[in-house]
N, C-alpha and C positions, 0 to 999 in steps of 0.2 A: 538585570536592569529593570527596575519598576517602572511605568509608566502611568500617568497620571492621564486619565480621563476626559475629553472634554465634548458633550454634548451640543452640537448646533445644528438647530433648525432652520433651513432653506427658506427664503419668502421671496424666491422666483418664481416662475412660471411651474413650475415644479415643485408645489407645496408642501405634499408629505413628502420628497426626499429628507434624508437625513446623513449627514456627516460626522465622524467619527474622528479626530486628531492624537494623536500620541507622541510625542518627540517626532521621529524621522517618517511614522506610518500616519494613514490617512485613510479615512474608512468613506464610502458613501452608499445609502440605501436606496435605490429605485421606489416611487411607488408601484410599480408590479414586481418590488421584492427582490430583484436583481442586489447583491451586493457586489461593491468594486470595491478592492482595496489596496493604496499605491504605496508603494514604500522606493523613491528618490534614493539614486546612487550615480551619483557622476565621474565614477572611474572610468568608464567608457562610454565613448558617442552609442550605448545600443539599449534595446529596451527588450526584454523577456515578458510579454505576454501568454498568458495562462488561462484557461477557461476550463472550471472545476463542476462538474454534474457529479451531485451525490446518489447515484446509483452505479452498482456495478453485479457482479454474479448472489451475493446475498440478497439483492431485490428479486431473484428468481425465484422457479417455484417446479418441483419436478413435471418431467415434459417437455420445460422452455427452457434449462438452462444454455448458457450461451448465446443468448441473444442480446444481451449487453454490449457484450464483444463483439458477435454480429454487426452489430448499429454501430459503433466505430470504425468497423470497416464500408459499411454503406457507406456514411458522411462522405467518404472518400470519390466516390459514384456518382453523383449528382447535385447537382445544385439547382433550384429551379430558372434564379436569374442569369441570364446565358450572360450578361456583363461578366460574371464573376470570373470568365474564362480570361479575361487581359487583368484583373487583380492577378488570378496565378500564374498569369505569365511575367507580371511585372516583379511578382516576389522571386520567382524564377532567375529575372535578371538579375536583380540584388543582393543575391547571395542569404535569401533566409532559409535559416533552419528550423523544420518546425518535423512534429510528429502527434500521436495520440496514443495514450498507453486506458485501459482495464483494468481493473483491481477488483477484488470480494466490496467495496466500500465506494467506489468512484471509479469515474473518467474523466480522463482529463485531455485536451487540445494545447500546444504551445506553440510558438513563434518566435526566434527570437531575430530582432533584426534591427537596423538603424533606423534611430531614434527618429528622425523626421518622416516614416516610413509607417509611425504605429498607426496610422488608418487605416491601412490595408489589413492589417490581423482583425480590426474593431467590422472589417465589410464582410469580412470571409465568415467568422465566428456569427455575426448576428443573421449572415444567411444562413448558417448549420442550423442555430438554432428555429428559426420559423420554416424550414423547409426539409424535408425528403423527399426528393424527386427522383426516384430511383425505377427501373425497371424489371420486368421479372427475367431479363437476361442477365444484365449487372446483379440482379441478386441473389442466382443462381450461380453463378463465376465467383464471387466473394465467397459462395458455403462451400465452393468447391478449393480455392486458394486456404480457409480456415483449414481442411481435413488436410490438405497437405502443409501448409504451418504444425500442425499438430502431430504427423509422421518424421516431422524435419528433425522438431524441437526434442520429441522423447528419444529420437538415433545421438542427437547432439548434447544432451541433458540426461545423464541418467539419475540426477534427482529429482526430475519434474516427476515420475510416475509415481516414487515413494512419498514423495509430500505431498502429494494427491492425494494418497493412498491414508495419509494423516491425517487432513483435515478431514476425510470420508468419513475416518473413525471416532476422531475426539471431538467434531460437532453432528456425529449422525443423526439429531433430531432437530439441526438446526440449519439453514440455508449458508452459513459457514463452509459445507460439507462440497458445495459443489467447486468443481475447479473452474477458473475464471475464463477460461477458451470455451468448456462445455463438454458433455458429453457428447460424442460424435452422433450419437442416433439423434438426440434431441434437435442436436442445432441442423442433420439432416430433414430432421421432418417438420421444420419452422415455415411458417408460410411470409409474404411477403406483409399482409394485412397483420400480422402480429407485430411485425417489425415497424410498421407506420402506427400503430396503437403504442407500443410503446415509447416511441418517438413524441408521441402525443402528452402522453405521460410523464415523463422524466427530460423533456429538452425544453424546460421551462425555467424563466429567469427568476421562481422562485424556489428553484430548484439549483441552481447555479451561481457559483461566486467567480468573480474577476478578479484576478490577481497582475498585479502591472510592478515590475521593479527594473530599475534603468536608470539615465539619466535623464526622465522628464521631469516636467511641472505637473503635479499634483492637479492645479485647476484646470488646464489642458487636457488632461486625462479625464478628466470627471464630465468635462465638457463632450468628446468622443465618446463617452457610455452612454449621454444622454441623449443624443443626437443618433447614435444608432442602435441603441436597446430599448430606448425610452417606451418605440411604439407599439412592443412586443406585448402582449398579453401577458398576466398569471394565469397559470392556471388556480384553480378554489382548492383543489382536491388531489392527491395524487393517489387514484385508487385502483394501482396494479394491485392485482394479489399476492399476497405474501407466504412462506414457505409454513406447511403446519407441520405438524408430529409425522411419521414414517420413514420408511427404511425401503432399501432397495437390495438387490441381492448383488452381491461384493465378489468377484472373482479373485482366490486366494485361500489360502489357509488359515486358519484361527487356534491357536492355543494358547489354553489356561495353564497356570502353574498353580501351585500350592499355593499361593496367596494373591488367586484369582485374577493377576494381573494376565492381561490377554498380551498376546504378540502375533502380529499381523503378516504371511509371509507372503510376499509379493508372488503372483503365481509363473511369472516370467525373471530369465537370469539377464543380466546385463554383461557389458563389460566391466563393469567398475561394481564391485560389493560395498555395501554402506547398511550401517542401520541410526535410526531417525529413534532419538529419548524424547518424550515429549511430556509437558505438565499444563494444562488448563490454568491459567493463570491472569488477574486485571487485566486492562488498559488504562492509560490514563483517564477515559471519559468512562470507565467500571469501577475503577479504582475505590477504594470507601475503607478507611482512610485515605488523604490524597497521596499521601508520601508511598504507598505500597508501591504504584507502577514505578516512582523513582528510585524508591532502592530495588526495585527485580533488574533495571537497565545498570545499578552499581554492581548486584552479584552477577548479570552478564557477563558485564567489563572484566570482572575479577576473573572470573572464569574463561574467560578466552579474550588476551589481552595482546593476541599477535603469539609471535615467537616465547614471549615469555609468560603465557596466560597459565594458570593453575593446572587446566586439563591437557597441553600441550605438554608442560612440564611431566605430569604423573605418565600417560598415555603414552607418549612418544620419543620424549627422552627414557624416561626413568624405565617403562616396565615390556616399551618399545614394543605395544599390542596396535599402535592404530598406524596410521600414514602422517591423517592430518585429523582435526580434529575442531567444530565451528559450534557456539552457538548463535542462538538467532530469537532475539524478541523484540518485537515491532510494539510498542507503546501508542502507538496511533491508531488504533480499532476503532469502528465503533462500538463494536462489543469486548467481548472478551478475548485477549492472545493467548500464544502456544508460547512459550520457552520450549526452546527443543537445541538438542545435544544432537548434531550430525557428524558423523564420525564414517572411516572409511579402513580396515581391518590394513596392518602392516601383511608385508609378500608372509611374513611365517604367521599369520595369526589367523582366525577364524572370524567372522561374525560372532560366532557365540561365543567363542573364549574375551572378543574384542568387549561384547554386553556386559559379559561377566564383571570384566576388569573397569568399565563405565561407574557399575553398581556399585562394585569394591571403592569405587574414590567418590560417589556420593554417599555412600556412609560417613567413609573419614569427613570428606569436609564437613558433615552435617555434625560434627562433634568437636568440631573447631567453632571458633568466633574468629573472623578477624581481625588483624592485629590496626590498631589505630594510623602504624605506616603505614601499612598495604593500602589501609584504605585510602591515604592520603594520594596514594601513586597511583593506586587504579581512578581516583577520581581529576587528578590532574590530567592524567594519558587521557580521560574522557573528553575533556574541556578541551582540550588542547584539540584535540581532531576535530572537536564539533566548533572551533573558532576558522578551522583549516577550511572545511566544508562549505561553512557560512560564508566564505568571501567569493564563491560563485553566486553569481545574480540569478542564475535560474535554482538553484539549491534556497537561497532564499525567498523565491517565489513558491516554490515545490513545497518547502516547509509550511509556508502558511496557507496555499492550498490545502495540504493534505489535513490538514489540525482541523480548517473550518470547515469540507469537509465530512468531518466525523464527529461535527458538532463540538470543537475543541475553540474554542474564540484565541484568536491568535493573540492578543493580550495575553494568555496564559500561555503560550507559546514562548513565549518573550521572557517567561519566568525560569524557561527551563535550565539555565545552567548555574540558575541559584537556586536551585530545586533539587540540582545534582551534589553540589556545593555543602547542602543542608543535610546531606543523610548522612545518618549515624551507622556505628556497628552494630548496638542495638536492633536497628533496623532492617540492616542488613540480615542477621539473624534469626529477626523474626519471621521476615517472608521466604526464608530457607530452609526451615523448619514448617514452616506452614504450608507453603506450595510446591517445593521440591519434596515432593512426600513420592517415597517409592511405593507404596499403595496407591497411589493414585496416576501410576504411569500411565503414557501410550507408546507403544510401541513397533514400529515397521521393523521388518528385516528384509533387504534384497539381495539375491545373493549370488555370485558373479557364474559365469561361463566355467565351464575345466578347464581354463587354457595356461594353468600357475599362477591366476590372480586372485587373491583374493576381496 
């Protein structure tokens, strides 16, 4: 769906705001740079609030990693204006649901709750933002809660350590590399004055977009951001430092093949053996031509399209080497994504006969084109889920948080499933030939316990 544009300038009391309309979305800019943006849905009396900070473990830098994530658990800790304790008792009453998640890319804050109730997310959020009031006991108990989140989650997740273990290797000179919880030592030896500096640094309303979808009023809404963000400062400058060139030493095994492709082997066994294909590949806001990150999400689809996706068909029907068999490309970086093939060895198969037989069906397909049906199906089966998805209110909040974000302006957000719509085979082609290049793999192996698993 296109959407048509329309610039208007405020001449309230609030002169350089600025307002942004599109069919059902509504844009508004603070002058300290705050953007809010509502998109009206009146299926339910309730509103999904969103407050989007564009930093997350890629603003780190070795040393600090994890202190992003850190400061999302602070928030939780303190607040300076003791009022704000009957707000959370009053959301308490009402049944809201809210949480905050960490990314390589952002944090974000949500709330969702009844619609005559959105003040109270607009008092909570605008105290996060001007305040850390935290102590060095609460901030010692949080570092101490992250180290066991992080023994919980590797006992319960035996992919978190290998895709860790991924991004270590296929952005090693890049702040991509760091995992978004941290490195345990780092985020052990973090002081609390880091974590109020960085607070300083990235919990700025020019640093921040507001996302509201629900069934309010637009003006309503616009009215509550200015009333309680208005008095907030910009900051000029956001000048954490950034991640430069270097390496750290890797716990694990490394081997080369004859065509110098490394494979990375986790130095610890799990329960569960898997190994992680992975290719450096666009995002939409890398992307150049625009259409590449849209046909890498069509040869996704193609390739793992449920039960009856190409690599499920060859791998676990046909040649019956894997269990299950996922890919996974995130379009929404700000830099650049992974396409990666995670796969997990059937009871009779190996890791490495499972690799082999990986490699053996990215040749074939890379000697195919596909056929103008497939394409037709794999692109309907897309639309068709991301039509399913979209009728959650906070899925469509999440969406156009995450796009703005990564610097992705949700106007082109809006383009996406005529964007899906418009790839060709040609295209599809081309970025499978281009970026599914088995010279240019990365490669994890982890490999299970003796216990007849593979």
């Amino acid at each position: 769906m296109m959407f048509t544009l329309k610039y208007l300038l405020l001449s309230l009391c609030f002169m350089s705001s600025m307002t942004l309309a599109a069919d059902d979305i509504s844009e508004l800019v603070l002058p300290n740079g705050l953007k809010i943006i509502v998109k009206p849905d009146q299926r339910s009396p309730i509103a999904v609030f969103q407050i989007w900070y564009k930093v997350g473990s890629a603003n780190e830098q070795q040393g600090y990693t994890g202190i992003s994530h850190l400061l999302e658990h602070l928030m939780y800790r303190g607040m300076k204006n003791p009022s704000l304790d009957a707000v959370y008792r009053k959301m308490d009453s009402i049944g809201t649901q809210g949480n905050a998640y960490t990314s390589r890319d952002h944090t974000f804050y949500y709330h969702i709750l009844g619609k005559k109730h959105l003040a109270l997310a607009f008092a909570v959020e605008a105290e996060r933002m001007k305040h850390l009031a935290v102590n060095i006991n609460d901030f010692n108990i949080e570092k101490d809660v992250i180290r066991e989140e992080w023994s919980d989650r590797i006992s319960r997740d035996p992919y978190l350590p290998a895709s860790n273990a991924l991004y270590r290797y296929a952005f090693q000179y890049e702040a991509y590399q760091f995992p978004v919880i941290g490195r345990m030592a780092d985020v052990g030896a973090l002081t609390l004055p880091q974590a109020v500096n960085w607070h300083k640094d990235h919990y700025t309303p020019d640093n921040a977009i507001l996302v509201i979808v629900g069934d309010v009023k637009t003006s309503a809404v616009f009215a509550l951001a200015r009333k309680y963000f208005a008095g907030i400062d910009r900051k000029t400058s956001i000048s954490s430092a950034q991640f430069s060139a270097g390496e750290n030493e890797v716990a694990g095994k490394t081997l080369l093949d004859k065509n110098n492709v490394t494979r990375f082997i986790m130095p610890e066994t799990t329960k569960v053996a898997m190994i992680l294909l992975a290719f450096k590949v666009p995002s939409i806001k890398t992307s150049e031509p625009a259409w590449e990150a849209y046909a890498l999400d069509v040869l996704a689809g193609w390739l793992d399209s449920g039960l009856h996706s190409r690599l499920t068909k060859a791998l676990v029907r046909d040649r019956q080497v894997a269990h299950e068999v996922f890919v996974h490309y995130s379009p929404m970086n700000r830099k650049q994504s992974l396409f990666i093939i995670e796969a997990t060895p059937a009871n009779n198969a190996s890791v490495q006969q499972l690799e082999q037989a990986i490699i053996a069906e990215i040749k074939q397909i890379r000697s195919e084109v596909i056929s103008p049906e497939t394409l037709q199906k794999v692109k309907n089966q897309m639309i068709a889920t991301e039509i399913f998805e979209r009728d959650s209110m906070y899925t469509q909040a999440k969406i156009i948080g995450q796009a703005e974000s990564v610097g992705i302006p949700w106007s082109e957000d809006a383009k996406y499933m005529s964007r899906i719509k418009a790839v060709t085979t040609e295209q599809v082609n081309i970025v499978l030939q281009h970026y599914i290049n088995l010279d240019k793999q990365f490669i994890v192996i982890q490999n299970a316990h003796d216990t007849g698993m593979h």
